[in-house]
PDB file with SEQRES, HELIX, SHEET and CRYST1 records, atoms N, CA, C and O in Angstrom:
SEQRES   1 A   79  UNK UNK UNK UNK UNK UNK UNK UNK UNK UNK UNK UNK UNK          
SEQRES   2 A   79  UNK UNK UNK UNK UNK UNK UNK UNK UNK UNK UNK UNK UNK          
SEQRES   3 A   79  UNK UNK UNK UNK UNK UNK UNK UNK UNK UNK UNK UNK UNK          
SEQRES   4 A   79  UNK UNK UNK UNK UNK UNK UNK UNK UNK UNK UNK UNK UNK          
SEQRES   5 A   79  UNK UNK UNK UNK UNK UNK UNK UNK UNK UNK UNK UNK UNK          
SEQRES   6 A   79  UNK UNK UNK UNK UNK UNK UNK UNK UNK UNK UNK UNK UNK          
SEQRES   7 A   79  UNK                                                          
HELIX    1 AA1 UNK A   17  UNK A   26  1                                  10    
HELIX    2 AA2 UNK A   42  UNK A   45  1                                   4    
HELIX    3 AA3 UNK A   47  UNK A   49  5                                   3    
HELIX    4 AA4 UNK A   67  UNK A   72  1                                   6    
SHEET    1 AA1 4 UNK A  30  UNK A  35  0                                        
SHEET    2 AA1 4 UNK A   5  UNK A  10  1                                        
SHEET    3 AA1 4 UNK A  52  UNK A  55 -1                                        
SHEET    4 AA1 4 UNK A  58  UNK A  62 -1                                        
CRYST1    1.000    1.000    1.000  90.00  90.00  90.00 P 1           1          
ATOM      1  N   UNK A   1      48.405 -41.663 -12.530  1.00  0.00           N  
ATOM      2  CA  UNK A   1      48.586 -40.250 -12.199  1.00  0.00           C  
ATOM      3  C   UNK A   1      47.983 -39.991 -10.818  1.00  0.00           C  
ATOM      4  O   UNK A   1      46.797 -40.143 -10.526  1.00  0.00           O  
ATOM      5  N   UNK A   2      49.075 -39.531  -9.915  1.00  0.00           N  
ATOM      6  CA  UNK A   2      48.195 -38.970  -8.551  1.00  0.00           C  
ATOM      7  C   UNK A   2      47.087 -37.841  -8.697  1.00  0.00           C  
ATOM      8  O   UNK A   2      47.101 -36.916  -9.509  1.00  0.00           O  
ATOM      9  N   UNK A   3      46.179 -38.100  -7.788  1.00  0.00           N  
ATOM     10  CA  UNK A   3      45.119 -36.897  -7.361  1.00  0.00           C  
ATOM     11  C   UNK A   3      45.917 -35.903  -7.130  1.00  0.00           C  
ATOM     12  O   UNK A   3      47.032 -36.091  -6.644  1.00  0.00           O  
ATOM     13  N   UNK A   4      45.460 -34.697  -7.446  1.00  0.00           N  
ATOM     14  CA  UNK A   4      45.522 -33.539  -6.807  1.00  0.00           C  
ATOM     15  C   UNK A   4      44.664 -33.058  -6.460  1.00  0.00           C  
ATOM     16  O   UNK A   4      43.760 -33.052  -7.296  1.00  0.00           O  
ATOM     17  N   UNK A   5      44.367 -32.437  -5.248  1.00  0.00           N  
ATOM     18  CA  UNK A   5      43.410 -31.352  -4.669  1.00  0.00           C  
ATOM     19  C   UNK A   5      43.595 -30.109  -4.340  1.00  0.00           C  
ATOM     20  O   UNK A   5      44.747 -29.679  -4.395  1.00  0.00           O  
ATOM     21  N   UNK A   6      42.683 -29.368  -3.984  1.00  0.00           N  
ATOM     22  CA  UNK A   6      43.055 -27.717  -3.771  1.00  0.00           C  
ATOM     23  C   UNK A   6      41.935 -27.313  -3.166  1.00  0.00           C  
ATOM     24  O   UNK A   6      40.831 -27.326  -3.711  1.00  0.00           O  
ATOM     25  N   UNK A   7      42.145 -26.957  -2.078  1.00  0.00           N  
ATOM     26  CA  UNK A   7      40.842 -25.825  -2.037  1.00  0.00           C  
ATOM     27  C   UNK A   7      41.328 -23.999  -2.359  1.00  0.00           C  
ATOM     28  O   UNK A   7      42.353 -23.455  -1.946  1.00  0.00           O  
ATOM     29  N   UNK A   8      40.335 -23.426  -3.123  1.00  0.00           N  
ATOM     30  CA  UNK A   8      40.210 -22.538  -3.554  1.00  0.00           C  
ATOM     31  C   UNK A   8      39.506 -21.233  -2.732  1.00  0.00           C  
ATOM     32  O   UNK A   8      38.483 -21.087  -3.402  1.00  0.00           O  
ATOM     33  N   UNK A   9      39.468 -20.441  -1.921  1.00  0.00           N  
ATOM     34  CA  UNK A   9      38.964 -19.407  -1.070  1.00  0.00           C  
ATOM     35  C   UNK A   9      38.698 -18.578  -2.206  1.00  0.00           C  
ATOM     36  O   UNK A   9      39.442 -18.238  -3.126  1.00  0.00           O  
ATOM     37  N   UNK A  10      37.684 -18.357  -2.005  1.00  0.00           N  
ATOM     38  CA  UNK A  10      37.023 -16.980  -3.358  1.00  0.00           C  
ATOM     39  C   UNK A  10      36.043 -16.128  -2.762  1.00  0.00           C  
ATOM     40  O   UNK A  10      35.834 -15.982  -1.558  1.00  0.00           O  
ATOM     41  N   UNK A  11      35.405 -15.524  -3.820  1.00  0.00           N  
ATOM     42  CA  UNK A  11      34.367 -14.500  -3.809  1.00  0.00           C  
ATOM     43  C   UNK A  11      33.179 -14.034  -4.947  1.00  0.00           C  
ATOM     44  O   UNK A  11      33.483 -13.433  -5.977  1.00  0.00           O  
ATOM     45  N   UNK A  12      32.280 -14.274  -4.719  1.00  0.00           N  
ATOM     46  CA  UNK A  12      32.111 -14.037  -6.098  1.00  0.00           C  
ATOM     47  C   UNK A  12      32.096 -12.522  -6.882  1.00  0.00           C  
ATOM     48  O   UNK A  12      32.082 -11.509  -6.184  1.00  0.00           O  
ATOM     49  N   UNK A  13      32.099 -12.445  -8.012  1.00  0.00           N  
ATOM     50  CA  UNK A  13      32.533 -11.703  -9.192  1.00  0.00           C  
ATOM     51  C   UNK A  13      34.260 -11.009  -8.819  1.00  0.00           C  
ATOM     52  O   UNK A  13      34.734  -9.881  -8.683  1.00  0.00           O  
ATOM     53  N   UNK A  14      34.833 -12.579  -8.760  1.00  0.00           N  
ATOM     54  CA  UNK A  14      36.398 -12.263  -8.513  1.00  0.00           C  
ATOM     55  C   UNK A  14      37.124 -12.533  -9.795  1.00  0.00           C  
ATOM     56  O   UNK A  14      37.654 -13.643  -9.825  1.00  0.00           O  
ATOM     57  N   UNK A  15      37.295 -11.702 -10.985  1.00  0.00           N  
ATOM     58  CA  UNK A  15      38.003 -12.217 -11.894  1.00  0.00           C  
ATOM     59  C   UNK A  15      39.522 -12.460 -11.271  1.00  0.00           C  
ATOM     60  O   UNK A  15      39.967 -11.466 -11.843  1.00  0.00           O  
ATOM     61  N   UNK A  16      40.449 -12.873 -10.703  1.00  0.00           N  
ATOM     62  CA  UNK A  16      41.454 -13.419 -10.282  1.00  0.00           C  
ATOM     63  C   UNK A  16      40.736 -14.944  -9.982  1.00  0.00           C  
ATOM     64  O   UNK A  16      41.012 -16.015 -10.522  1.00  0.00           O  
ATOM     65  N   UNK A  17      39.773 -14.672  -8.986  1.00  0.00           N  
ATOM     66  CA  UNK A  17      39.385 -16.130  -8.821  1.00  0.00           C  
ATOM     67  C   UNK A  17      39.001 -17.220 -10.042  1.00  0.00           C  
ATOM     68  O   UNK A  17      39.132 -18.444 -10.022  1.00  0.00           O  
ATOM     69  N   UNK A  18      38.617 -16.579 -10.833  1.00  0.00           N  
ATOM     70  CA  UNK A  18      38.197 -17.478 -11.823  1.00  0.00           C  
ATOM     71  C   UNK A  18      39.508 -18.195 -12.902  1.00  0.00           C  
ATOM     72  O   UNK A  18      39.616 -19.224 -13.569  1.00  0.00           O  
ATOM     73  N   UNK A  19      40.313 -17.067 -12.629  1.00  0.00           N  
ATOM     74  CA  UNK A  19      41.572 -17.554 -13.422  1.00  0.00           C  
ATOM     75  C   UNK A  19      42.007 -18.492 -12.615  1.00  0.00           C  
ATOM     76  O   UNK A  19      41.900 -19.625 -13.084  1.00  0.00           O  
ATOM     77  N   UNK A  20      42.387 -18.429 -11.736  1.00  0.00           N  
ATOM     78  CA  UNK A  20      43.000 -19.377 -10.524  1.00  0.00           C  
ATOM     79  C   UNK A  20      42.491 -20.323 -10.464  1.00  0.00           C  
ATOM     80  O   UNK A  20      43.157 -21.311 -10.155  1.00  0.00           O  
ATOM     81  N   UNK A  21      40.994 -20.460 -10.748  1.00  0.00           N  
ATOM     82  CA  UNK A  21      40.377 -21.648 -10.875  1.00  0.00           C  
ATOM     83  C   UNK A  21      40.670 -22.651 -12.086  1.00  0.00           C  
ATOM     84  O   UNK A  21      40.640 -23.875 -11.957  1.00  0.00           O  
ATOM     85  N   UNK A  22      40.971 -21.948 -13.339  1.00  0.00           N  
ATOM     86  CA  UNK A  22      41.176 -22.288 -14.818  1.00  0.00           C  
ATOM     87  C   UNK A  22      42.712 -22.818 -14.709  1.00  0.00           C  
ATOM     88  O   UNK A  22      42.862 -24.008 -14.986  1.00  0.00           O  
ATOM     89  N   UNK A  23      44.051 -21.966 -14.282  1.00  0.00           N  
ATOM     90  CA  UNK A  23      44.921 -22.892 -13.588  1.00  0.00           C  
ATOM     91  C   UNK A  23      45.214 -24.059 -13.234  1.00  0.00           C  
ATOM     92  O   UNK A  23      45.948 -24.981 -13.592  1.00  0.00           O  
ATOM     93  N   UNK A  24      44.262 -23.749 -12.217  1.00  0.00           N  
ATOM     94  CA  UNK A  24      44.750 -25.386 -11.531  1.00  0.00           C  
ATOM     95  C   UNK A  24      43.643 -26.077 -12.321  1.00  0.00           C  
ATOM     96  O   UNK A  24      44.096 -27.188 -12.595  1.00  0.00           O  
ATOM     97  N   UNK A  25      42.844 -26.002 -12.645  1.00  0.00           N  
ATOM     98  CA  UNK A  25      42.182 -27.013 -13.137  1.00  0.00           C  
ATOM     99  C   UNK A  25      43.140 -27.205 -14.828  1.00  0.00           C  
ATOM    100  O   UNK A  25      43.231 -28.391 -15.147  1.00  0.00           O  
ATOM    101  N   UNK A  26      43.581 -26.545 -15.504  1.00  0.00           N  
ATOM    102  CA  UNK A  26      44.685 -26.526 -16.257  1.00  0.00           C  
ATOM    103  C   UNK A  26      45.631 -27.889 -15.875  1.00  0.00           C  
ATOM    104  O   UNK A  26      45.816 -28.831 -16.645  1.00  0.00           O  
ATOM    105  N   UNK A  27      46.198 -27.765 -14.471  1.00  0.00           N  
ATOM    106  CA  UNK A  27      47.202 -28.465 -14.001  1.00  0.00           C  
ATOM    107  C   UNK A  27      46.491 -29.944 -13.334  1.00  0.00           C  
ATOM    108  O   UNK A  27      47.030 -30.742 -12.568  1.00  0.00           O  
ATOM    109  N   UNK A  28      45.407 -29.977 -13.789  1.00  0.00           N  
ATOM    110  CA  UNK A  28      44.318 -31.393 -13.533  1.00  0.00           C  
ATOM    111  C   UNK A  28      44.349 -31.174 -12.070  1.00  0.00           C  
ATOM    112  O   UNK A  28      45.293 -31.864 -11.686  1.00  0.00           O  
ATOM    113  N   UNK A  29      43.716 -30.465 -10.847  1.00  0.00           N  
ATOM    114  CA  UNK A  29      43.494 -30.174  -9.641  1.00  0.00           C  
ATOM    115  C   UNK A  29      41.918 -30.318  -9.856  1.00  0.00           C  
ATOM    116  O   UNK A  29      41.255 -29.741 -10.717  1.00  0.00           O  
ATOM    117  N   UNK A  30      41.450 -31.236  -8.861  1.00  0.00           N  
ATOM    118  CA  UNK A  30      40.521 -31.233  -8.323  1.00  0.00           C  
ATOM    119  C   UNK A  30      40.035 -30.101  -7.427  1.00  0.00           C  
ATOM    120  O   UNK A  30      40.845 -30.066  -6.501  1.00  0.00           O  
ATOM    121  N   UNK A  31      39.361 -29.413  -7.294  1.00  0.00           N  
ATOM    122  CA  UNK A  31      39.445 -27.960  -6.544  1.00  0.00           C  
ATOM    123  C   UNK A  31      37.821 -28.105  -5.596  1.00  0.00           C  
ATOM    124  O   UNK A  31      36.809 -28.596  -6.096  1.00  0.00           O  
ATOM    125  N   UNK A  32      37.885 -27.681  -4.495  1.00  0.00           N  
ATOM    126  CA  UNK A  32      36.631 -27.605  -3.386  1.00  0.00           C  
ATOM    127  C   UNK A  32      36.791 -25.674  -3.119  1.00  0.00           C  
ATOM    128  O   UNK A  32      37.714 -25.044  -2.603  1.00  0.00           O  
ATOM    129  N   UNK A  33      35.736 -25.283  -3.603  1.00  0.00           N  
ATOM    130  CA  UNK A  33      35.685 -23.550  -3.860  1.00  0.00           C  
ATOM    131  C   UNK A  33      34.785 -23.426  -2.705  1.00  0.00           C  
ATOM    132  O   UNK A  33      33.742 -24.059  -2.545  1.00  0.00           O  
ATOM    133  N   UNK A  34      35.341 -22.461  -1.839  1.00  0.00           N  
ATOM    134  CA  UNK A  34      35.235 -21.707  -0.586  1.00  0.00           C  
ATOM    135  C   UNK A  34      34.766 -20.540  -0.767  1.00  0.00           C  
ATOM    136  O   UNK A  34      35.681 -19.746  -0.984  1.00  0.00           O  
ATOM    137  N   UNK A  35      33.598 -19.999  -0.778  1.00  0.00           N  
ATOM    138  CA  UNK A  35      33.389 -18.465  -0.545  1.00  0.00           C  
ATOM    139  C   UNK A  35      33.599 -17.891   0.782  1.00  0.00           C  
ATOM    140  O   UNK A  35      32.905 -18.219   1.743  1.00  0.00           O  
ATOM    141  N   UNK A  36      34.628 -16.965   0.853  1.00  0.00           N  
ATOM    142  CA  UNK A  36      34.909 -16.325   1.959  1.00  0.00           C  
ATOM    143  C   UNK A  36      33.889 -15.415   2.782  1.00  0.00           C  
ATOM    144  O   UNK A  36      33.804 -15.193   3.990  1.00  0.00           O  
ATOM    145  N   UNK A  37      32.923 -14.833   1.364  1.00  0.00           N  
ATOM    146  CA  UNK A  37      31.583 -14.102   2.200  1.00  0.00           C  
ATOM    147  C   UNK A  37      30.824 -14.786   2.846  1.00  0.00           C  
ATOM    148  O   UNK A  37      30.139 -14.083   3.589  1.00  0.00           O  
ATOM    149  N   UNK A  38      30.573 -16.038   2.936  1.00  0.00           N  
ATOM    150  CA  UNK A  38      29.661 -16.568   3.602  1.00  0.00           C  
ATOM    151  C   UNK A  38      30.266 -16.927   5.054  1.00  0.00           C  
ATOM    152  O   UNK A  38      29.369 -17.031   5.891  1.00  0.00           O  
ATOM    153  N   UNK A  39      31.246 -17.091   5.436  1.00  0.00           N  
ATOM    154  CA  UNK A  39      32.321 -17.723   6.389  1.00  0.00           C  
ATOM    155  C   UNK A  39      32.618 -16.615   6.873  1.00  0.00           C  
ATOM    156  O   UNK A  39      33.524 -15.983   6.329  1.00  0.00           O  
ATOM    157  N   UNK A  40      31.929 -16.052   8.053  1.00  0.00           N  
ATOM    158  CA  UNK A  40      32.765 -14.497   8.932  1.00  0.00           C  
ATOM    159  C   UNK A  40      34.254 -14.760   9.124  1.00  0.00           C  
ATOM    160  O   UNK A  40      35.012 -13.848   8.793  1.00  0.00           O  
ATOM    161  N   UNK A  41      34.898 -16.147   9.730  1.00  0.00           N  
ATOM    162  CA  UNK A  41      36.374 -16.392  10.103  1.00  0.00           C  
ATOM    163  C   UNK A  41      37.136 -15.756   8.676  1.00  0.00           C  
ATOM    164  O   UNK A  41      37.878 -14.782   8.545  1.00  0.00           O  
ATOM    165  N   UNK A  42      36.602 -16.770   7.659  1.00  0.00           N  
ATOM    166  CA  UNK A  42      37.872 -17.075   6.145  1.00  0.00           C  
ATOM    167  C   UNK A  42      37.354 -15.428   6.134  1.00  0.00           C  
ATOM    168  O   UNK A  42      38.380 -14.778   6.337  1.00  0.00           O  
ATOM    169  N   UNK A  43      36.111 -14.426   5.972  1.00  0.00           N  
ATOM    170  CA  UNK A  43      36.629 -13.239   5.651  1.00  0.00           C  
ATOM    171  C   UNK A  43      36.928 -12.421   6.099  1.00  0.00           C  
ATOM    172  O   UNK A  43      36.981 -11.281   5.638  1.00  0.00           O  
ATOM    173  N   UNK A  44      37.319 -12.952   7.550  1.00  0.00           N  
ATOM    174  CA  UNK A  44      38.687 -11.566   8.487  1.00  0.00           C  
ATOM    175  C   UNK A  44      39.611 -12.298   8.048  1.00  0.00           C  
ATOM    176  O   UNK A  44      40.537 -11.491   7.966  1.00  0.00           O  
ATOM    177  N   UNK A  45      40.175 -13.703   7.557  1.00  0.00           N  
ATOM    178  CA  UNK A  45      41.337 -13.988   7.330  1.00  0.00           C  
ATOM    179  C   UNK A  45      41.914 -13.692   5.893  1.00  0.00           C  
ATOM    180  O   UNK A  45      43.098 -13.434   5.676  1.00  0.00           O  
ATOM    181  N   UNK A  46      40.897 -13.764   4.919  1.00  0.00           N  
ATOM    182  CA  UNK A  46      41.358 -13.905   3.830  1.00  0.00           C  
ATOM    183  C   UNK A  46      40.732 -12.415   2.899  1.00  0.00           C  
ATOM    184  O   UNK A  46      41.335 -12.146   1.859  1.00  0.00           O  
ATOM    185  N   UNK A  47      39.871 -11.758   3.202  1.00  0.00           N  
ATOM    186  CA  UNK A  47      39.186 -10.634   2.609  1.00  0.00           C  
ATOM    187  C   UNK A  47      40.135 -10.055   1.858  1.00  0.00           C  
ATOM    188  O   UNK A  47      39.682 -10.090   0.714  1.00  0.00           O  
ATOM    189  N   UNK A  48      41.391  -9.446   1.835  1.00  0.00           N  
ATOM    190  CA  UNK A  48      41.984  -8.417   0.776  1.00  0.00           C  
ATOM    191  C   UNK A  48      42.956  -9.766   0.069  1.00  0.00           C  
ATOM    192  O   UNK A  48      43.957  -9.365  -0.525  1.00  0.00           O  
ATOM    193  N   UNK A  49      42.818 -10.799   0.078  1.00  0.00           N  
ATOM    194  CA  UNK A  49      43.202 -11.431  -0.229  1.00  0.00           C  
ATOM    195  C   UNK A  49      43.315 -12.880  -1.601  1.00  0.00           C  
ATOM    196  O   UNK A  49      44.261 -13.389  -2.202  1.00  0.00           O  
ATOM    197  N   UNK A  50      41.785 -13.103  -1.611  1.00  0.00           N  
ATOM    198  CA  UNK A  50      41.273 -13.833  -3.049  1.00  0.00           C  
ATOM    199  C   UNK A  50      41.746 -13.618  -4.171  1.00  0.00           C  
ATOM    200  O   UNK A  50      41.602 -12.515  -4.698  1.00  0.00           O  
ATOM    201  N   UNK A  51      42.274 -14.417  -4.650  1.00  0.00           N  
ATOM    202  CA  UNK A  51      41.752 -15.771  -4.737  1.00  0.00           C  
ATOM    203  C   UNK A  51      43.110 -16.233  -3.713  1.00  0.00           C  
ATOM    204  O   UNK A  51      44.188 -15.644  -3.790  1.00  0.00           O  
ATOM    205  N   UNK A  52      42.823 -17.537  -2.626  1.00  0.00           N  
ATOM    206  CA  UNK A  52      44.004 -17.861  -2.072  1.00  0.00           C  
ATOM    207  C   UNK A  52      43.848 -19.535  -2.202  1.00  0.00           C  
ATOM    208  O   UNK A  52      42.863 -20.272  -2.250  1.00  0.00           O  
ATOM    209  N   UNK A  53      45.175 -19.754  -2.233  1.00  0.00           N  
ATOM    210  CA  UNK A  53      44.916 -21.394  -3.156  1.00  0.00           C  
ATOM    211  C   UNK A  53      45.716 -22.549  -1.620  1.00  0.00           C  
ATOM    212  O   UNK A  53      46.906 -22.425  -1.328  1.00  0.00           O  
ATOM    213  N   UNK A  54      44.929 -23.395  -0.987  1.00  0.00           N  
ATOM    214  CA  UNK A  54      45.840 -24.143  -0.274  1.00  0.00           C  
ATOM    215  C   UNK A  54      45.973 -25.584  -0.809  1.00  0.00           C  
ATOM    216  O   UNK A  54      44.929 -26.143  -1.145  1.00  0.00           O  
ATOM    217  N   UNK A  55      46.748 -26.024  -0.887  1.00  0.00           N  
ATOM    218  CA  UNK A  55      47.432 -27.175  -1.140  1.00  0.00           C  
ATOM    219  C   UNK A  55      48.304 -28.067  -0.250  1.00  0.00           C  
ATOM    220  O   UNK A  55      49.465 -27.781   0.043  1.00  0.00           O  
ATOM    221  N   UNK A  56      47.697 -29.106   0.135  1.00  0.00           N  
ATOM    222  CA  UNK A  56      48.354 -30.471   1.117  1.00  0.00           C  
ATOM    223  C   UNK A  56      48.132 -29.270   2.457  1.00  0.00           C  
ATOM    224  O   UNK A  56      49.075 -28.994   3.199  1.00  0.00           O  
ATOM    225  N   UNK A  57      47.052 -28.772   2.582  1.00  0.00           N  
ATOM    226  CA  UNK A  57      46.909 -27.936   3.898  1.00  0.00           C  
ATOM    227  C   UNK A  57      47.578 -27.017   4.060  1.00  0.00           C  
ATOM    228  O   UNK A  57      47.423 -26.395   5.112  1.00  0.00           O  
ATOM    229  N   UNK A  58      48.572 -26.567   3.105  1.00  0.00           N  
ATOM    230  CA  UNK A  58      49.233 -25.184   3.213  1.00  0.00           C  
ATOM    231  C   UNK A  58      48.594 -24.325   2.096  1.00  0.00           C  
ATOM    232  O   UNK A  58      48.322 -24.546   0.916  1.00  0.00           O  
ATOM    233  N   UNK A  59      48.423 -22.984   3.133  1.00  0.00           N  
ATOM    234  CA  UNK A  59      48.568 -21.960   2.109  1.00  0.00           C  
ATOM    235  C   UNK A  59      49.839 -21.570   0.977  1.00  0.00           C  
ATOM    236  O   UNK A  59      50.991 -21.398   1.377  1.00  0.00           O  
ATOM    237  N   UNK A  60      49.502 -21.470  -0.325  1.00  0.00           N  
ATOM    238  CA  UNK A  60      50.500 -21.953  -1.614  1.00  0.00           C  
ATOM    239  C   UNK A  60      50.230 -20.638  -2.374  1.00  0.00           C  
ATOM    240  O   UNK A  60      50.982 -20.569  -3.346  1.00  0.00           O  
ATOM    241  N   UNK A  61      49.578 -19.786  -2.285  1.00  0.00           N  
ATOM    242  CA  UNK A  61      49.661 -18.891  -3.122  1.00  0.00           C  
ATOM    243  C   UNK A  61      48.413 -17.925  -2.817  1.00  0.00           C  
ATOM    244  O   UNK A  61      47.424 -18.658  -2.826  1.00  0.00           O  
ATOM    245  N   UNK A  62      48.051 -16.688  -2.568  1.00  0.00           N  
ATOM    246  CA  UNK A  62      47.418 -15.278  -2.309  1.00  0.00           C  
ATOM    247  C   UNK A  62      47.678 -14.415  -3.613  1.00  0.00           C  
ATOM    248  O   UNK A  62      48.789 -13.983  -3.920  1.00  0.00           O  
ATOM    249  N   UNK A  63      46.399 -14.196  -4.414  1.00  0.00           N  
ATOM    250  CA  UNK A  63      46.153 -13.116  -5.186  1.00  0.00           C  
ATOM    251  C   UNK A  63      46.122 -13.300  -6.512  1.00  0.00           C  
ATOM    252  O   UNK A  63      45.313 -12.830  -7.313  1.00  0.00           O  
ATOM    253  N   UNK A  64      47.604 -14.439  -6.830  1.00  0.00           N  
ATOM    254  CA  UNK A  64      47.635 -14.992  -8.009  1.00  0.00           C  
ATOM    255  C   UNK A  64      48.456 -15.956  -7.754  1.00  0.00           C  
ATOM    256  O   UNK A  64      49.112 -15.950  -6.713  1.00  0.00           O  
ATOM    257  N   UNK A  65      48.566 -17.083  -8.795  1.00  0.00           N  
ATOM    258  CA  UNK A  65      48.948 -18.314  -8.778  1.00  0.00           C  
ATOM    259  C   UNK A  65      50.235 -17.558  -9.985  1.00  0.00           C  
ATOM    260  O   UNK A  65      50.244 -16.782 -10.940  1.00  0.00           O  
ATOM    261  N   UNK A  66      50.905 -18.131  -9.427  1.00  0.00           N  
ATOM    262  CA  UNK A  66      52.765 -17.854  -9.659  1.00  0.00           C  
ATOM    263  C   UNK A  66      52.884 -19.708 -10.745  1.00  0.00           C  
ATOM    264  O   UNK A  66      52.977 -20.728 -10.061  1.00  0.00           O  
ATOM    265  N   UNK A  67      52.866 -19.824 -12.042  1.00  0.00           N  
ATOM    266  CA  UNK A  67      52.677 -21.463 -12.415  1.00  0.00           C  
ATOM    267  C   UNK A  67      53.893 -21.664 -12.624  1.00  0.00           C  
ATOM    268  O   UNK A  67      54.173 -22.806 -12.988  1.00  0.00           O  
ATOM    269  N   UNK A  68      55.026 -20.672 -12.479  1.00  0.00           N  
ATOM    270  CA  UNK A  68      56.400 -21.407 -12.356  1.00  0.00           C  
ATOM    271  C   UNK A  68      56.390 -21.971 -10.831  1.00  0.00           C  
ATOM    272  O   UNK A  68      56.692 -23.163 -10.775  1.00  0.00           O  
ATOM    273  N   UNK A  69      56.150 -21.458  -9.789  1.00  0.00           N  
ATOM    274  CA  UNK A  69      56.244 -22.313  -8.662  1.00  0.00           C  
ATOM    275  C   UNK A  69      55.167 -23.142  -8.869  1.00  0.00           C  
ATOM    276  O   UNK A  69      55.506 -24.290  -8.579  1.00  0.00           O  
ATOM    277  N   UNK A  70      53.834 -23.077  -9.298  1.00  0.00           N  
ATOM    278  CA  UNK A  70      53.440 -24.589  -9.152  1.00  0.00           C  
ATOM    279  C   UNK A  70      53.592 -25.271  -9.856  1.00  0.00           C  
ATOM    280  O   UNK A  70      52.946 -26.300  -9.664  1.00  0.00           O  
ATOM    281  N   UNK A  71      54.517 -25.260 -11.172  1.00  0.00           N  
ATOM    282  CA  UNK A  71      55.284 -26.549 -11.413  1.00  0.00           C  
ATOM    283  C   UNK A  71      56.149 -26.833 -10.809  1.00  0.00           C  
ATOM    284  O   UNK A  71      56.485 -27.998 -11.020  1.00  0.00           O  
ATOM    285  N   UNK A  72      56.998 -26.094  -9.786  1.00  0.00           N  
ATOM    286  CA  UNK A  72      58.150 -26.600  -8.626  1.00  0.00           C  
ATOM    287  C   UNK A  72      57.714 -27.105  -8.200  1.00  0.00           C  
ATOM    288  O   UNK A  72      58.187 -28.241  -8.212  1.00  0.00           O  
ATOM    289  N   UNK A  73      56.357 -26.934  -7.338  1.00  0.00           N  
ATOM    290  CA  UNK A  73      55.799 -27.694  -6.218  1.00  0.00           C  
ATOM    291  C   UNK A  73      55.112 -29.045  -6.387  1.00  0.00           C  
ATOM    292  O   UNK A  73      54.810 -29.921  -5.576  1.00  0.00           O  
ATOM    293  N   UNK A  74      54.928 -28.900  -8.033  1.00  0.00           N  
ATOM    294  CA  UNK A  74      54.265 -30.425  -8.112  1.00  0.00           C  
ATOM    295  C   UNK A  74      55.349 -31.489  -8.568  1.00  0.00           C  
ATOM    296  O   UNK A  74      55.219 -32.698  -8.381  1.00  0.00           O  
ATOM    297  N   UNK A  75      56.522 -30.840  -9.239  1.00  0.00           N  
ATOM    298  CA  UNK A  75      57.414 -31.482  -9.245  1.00  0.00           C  
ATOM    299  C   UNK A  75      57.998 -32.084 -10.407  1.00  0.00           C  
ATOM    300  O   UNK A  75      58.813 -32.992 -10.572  1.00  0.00           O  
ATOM    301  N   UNK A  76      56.932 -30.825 -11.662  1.00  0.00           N  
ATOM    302  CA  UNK A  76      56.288 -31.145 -13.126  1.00  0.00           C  
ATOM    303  C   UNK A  76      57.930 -30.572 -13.545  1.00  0.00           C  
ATOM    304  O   UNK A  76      58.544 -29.720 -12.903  1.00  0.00           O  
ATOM    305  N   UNK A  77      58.484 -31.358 -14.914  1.00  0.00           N  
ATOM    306  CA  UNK A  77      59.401 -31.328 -15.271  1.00  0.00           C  
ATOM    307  C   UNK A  77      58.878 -29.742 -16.512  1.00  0.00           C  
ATOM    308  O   UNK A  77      58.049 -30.020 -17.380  1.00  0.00           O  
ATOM    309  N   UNK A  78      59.350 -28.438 -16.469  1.00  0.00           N  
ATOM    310  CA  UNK A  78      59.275 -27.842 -17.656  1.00  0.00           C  
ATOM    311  C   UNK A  78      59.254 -27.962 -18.719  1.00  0.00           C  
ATOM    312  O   UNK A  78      58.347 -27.590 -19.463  1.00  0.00           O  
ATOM    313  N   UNK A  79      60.479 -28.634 -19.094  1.00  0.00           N  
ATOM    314  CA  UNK A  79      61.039 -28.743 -20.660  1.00  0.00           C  
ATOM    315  C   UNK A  79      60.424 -29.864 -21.533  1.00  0.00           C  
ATOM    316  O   UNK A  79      60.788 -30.007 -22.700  1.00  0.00           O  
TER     317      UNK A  79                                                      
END                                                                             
């Protein structure tokens, strides 16, 4: 089974973030969690934004994780 990774941009007491976290870790993702408050850049970039999920260096999803596209994107058969 390939690795997966993710980094995770959060905040704390973000209930979105925590789901997002339960997700992908759901979908066996290794995850590296980013607090945006501590980082002045990530929180002019990302502030109304958490939980934001990047994957293979792209941004993949803002606010909530959509798990019909990330089974598209991983390439996971539905049925």
């Amino acid at each position: 089974m390939s690795s997966r990774h993710a980094i995770l941009y959060t905040r704390k007491s973000c209930q979105l973030c925590e789901e997002a976290k339960e997700t992908l870790e759901m979908y066996g993702f290794s995850i590296d969690e980013v607090d945006i408050d501590e980082q002045p850049k990530l929180f002019e970039k990302y502030d109304t934004c958490v939980p934001v999920v990047e994957i293979d260096g792209k941004v993949r999803f803002r606010g909530t994780i959509n798990e019909v596209l990330l089974v598209r994107l991983l390439g996971t058969n539905g049925s």
